[in-house]
BADO-562031 format. One record per atom (N, C-alpha, C): residue in one letter; atom name; x, y, z. Coordinates in pm, whole numbers, padded with zeros to 5 digits. Example, Ala and Ser with C-alpha at 12.3 -4.5 7.8 and 13.67 -1.06 7.14 Angstrom:
2
SITE, residuo, atomo, u, v, w
SITE, A, N, 01319, -00569, 00780
SITE, A, CA, 01230, -00450, 00780
SITE, A, C, 01320, -00330, 00780
SITE, S, N, 01285, -00225, 00708
SITE, S, CA, 01367, -00106, 00714
SITE, S, C, 01290, 00003, 00787
This chain:
104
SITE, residuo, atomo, u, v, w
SITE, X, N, -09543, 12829, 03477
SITE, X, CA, -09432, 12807, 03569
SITE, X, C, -09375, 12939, 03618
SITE, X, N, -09416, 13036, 03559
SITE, X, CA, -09330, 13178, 03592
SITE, X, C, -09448, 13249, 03655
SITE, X, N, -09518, 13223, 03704
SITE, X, CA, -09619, 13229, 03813
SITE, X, C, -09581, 13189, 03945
SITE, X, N, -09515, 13066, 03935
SITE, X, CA, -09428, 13035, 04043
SITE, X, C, -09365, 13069, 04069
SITE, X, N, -09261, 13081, 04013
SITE, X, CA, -09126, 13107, 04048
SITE, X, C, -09129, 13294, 04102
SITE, X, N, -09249, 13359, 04052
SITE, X, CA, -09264, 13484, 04075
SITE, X, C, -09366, 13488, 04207
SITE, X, N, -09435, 13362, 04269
SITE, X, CA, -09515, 13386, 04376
SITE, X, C, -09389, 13356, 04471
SITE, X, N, -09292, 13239, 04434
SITE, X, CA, -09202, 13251, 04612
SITE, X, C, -09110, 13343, 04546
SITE, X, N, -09066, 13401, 04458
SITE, X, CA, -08982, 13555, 04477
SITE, X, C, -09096, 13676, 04585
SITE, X, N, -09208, 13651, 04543
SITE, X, CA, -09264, 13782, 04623
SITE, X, C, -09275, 13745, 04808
SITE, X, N, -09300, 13606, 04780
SITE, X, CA, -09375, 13553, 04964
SITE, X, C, -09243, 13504, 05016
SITE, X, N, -09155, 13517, 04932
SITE, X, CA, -09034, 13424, 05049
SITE, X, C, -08997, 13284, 05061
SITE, X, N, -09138, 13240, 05070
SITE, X, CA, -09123, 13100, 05167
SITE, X, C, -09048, 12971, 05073
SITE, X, N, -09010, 12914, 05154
SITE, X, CA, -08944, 12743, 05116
SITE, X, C, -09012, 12694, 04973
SITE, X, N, -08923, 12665, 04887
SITE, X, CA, -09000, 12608, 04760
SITE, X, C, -09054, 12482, 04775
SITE, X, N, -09023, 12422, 04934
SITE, X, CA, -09142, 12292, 04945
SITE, X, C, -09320, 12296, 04928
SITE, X, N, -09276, 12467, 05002
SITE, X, CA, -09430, 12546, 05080
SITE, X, C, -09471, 12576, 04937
SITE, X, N, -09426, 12557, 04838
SITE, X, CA, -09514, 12625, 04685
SITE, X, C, -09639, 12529, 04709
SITE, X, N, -09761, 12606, 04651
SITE, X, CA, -09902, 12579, 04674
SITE, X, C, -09885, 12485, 04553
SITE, X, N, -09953, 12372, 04559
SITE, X, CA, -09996, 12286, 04498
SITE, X, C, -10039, 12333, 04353
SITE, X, N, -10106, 12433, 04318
SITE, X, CA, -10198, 12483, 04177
SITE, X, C, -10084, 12486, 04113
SITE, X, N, -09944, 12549, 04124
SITE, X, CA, -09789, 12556, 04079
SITE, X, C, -09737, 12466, 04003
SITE, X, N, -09797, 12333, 04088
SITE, X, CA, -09700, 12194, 04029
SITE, X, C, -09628, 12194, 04116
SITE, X, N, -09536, 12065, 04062
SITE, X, CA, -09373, 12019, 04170
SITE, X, C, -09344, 12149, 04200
SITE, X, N, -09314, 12164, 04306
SITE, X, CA, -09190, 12257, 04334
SITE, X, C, -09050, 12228, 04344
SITE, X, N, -08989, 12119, 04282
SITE, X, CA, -08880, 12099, 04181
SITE, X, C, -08880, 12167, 04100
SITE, X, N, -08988, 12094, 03944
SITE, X, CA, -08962, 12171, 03871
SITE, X, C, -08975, 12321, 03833
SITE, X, N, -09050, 12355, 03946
SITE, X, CA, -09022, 12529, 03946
SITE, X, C, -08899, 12596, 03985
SITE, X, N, -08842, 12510, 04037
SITE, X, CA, -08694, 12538, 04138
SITE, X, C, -08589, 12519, 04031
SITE, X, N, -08610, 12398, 03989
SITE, X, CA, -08517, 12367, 03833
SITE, X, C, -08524, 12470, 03736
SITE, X, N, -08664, 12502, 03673
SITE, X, CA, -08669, 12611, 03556
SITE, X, C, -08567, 12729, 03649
SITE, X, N, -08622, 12781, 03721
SITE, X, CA, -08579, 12912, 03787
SITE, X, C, -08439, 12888, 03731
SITE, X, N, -08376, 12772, 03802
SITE, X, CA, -08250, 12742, 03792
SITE, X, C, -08141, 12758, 03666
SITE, X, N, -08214, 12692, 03577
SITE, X, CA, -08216, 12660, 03424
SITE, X, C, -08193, 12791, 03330
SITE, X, N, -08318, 12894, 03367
SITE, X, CA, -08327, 13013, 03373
SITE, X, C, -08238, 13130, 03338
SITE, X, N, -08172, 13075, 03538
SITE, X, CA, -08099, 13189, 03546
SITE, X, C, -07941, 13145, 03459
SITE, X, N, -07907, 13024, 03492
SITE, X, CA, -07725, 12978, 03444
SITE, X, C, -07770, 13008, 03283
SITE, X, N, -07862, 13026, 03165
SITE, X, CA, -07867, 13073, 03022
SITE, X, C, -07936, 13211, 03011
SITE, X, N, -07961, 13263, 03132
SITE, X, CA, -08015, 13426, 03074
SITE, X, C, -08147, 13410, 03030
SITE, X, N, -08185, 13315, 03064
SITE, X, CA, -08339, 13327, 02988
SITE, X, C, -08384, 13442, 03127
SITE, X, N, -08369, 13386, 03232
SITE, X, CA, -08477, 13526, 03351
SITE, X, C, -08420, 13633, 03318
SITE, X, N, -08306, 13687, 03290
SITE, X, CA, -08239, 13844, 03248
SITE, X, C, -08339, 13893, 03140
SITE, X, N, -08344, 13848, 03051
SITE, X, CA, -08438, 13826, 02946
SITE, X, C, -08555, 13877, 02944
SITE, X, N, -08647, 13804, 03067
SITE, X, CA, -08804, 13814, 03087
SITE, X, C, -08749, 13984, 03167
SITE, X, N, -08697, 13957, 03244
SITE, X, CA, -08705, 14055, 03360
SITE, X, C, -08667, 14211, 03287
SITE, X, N, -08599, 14245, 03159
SITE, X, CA, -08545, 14324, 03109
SITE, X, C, -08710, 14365, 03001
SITE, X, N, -08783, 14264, 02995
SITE, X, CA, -08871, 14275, 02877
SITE, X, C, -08999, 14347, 02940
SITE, X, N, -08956, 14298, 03068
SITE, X, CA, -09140, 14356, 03132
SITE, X, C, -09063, 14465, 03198
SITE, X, N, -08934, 14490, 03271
SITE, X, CA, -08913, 14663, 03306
SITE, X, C, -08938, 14709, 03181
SITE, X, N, -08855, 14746, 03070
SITE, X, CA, -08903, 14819, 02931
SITE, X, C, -09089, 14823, 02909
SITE, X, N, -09132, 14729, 02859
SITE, X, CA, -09267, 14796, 02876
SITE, X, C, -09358, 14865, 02998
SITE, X, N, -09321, 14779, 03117
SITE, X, CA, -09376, 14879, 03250
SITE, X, C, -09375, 15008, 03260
SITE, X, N, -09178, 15015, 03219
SITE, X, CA, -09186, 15185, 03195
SITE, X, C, -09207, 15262, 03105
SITE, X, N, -09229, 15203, 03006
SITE, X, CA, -09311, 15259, 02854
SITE, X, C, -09507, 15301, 02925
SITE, X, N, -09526, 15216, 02997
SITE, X, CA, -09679, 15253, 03020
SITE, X, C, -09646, 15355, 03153
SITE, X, N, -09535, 15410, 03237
SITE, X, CA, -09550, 15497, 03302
SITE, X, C, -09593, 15501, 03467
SITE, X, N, -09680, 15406, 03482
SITE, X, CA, -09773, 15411, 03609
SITE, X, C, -09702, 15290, 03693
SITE, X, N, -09569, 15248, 03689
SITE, X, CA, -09505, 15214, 03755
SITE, X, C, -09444, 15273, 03887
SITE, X, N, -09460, 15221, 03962
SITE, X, CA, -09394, 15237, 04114
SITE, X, C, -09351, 15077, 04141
SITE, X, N, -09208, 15140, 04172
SITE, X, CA, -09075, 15026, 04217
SITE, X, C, -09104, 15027, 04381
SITE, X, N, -09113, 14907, 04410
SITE, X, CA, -09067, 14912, 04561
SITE, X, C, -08981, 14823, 04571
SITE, X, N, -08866, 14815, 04707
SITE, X, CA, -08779, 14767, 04738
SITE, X, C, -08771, 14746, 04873
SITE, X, N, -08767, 14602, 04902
SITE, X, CA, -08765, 14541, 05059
SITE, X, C, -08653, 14490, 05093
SITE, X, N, -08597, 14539, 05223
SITE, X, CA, -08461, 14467, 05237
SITE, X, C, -08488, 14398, 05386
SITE, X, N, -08475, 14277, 05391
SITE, X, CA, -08538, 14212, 05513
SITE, X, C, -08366, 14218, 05610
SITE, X, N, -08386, 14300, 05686
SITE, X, CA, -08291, 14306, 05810
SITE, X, C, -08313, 14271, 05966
SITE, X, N, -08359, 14166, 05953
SITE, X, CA, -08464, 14116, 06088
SITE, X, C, -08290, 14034, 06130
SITE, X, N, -08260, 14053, 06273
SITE, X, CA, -08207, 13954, 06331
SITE, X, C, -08221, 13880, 06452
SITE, X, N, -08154, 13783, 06475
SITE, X, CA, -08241, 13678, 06600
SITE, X, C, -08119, 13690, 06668
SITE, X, N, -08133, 13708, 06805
SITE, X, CA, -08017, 13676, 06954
SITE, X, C, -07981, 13548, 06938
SITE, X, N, -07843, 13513, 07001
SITE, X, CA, -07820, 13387, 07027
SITE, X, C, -07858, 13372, 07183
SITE, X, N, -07880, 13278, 07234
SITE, X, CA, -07880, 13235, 07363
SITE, X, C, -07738, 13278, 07457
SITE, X, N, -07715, 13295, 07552
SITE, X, CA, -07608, 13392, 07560
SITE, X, C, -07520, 13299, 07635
SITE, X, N, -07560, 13166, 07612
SITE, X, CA, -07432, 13060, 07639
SITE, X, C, -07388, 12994, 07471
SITE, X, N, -07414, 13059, 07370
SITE, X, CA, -07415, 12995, 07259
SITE, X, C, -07284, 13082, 07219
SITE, X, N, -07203, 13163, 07258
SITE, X, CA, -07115, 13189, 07214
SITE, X, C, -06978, 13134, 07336
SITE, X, N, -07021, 13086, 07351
SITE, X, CA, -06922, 13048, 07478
SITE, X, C, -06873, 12881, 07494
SITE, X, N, -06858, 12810, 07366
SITE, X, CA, -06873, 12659, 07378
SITE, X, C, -06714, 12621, 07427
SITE, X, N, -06746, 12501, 07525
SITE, X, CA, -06617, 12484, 07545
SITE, X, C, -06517, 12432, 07445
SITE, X, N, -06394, 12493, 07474
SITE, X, CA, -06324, 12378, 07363
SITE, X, C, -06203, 12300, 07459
SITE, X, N, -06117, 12194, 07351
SITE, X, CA, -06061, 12084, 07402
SITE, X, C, -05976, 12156, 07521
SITE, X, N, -05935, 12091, 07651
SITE, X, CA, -05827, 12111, 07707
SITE, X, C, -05938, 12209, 07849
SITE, X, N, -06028, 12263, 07778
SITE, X, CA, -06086, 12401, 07892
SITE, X, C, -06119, 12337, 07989
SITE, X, N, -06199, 12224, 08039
SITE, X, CA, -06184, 12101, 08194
SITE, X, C, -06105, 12093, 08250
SITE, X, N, -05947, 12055, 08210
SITE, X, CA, -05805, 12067, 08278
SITE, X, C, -05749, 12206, 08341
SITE, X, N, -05781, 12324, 08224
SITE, X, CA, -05762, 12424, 08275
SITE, X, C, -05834, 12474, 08415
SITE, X, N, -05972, 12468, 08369
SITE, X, CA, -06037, 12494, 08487
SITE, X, C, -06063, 12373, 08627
SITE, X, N, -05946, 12264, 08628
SITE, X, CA, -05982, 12217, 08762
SITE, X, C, -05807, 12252, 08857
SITE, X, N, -05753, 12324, 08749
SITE, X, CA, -05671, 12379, 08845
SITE, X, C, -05665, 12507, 08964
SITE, X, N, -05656, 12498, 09056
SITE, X, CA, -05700, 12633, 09154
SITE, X, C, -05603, 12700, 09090
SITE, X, N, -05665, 12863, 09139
SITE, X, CA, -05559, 12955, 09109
SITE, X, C, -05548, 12991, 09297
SITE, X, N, -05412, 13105, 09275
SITE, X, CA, -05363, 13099, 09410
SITE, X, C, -05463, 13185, 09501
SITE, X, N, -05544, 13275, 09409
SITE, X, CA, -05580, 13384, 09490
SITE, X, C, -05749, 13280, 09559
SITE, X, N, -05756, 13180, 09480
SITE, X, CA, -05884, 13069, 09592
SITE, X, C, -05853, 12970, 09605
SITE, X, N, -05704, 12941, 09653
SITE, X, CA, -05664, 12779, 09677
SITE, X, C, -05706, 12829, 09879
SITE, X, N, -05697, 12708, 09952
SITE, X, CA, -05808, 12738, 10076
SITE, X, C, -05636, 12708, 10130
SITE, X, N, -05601, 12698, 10253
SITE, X, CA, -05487, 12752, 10339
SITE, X, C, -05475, 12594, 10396
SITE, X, N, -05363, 12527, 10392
SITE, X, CA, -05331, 12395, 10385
SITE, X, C, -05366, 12407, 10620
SITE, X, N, -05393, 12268, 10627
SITE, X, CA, -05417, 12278, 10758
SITE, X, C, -05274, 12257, 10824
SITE, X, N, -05197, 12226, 10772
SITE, X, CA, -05075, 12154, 10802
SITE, X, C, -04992, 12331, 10832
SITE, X, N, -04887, 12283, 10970
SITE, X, CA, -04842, 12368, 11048
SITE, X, C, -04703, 12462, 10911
SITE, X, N, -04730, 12601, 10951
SITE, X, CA, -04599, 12661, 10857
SITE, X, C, -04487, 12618, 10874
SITE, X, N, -04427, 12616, 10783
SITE, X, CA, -04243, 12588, 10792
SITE, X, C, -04198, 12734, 10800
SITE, X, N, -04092, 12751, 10925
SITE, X, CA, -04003, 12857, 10906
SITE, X, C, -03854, 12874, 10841
């Protein structure tokens, strides 16, 4: 099970997408889970840095995924309540010039 839970820590993907050879990907999602709320993963993870770096020929890498996506550039702009009323009132500077004769 810690095959699993260590293939979608490395690939990322959705614990639906866990490959079949894994098992449920519940119960890989559960252990993980289980895991982490009693310290059992602190545990594993503390046991294999100490010997890794006892054998030396360790190299750490570290990925920080900073990818971001645009919104559509009407997606920040949603109307809210009342904005229809506002906008079917003219303002003065484009109301059109009444046909009807001036009063002096």
């Amino acid at each position: 099970m810690i095959n699993a839970i260590l293939w979608q820590a490395e690939t990322g993907v959705p614990w639906r997408d866990l490959p079949e050879r894994y098992g449920p990907w519940k119960t890989a999602h559960e252990r993980l889970r289980k895991w982490t709320a009693d310290g059992t993963w602190d545990r594993i993870l503390t046991e294999v840095v100490i010997k890794d770096d006892a054998v030396g020929a360790v190299q750490w890498t570290f990925s920080v995924d900073s990818s971001s996506v645009r919104a559509h550039q009407h997606a920040a702009g949603a109307r809210k309540k009342g904005a229809a009323a506002l906008r079917s009132r003219s303002s003065p500077s484009t109301a059109k010039p009444s046909a009807a004769p001036a009063v002096d």
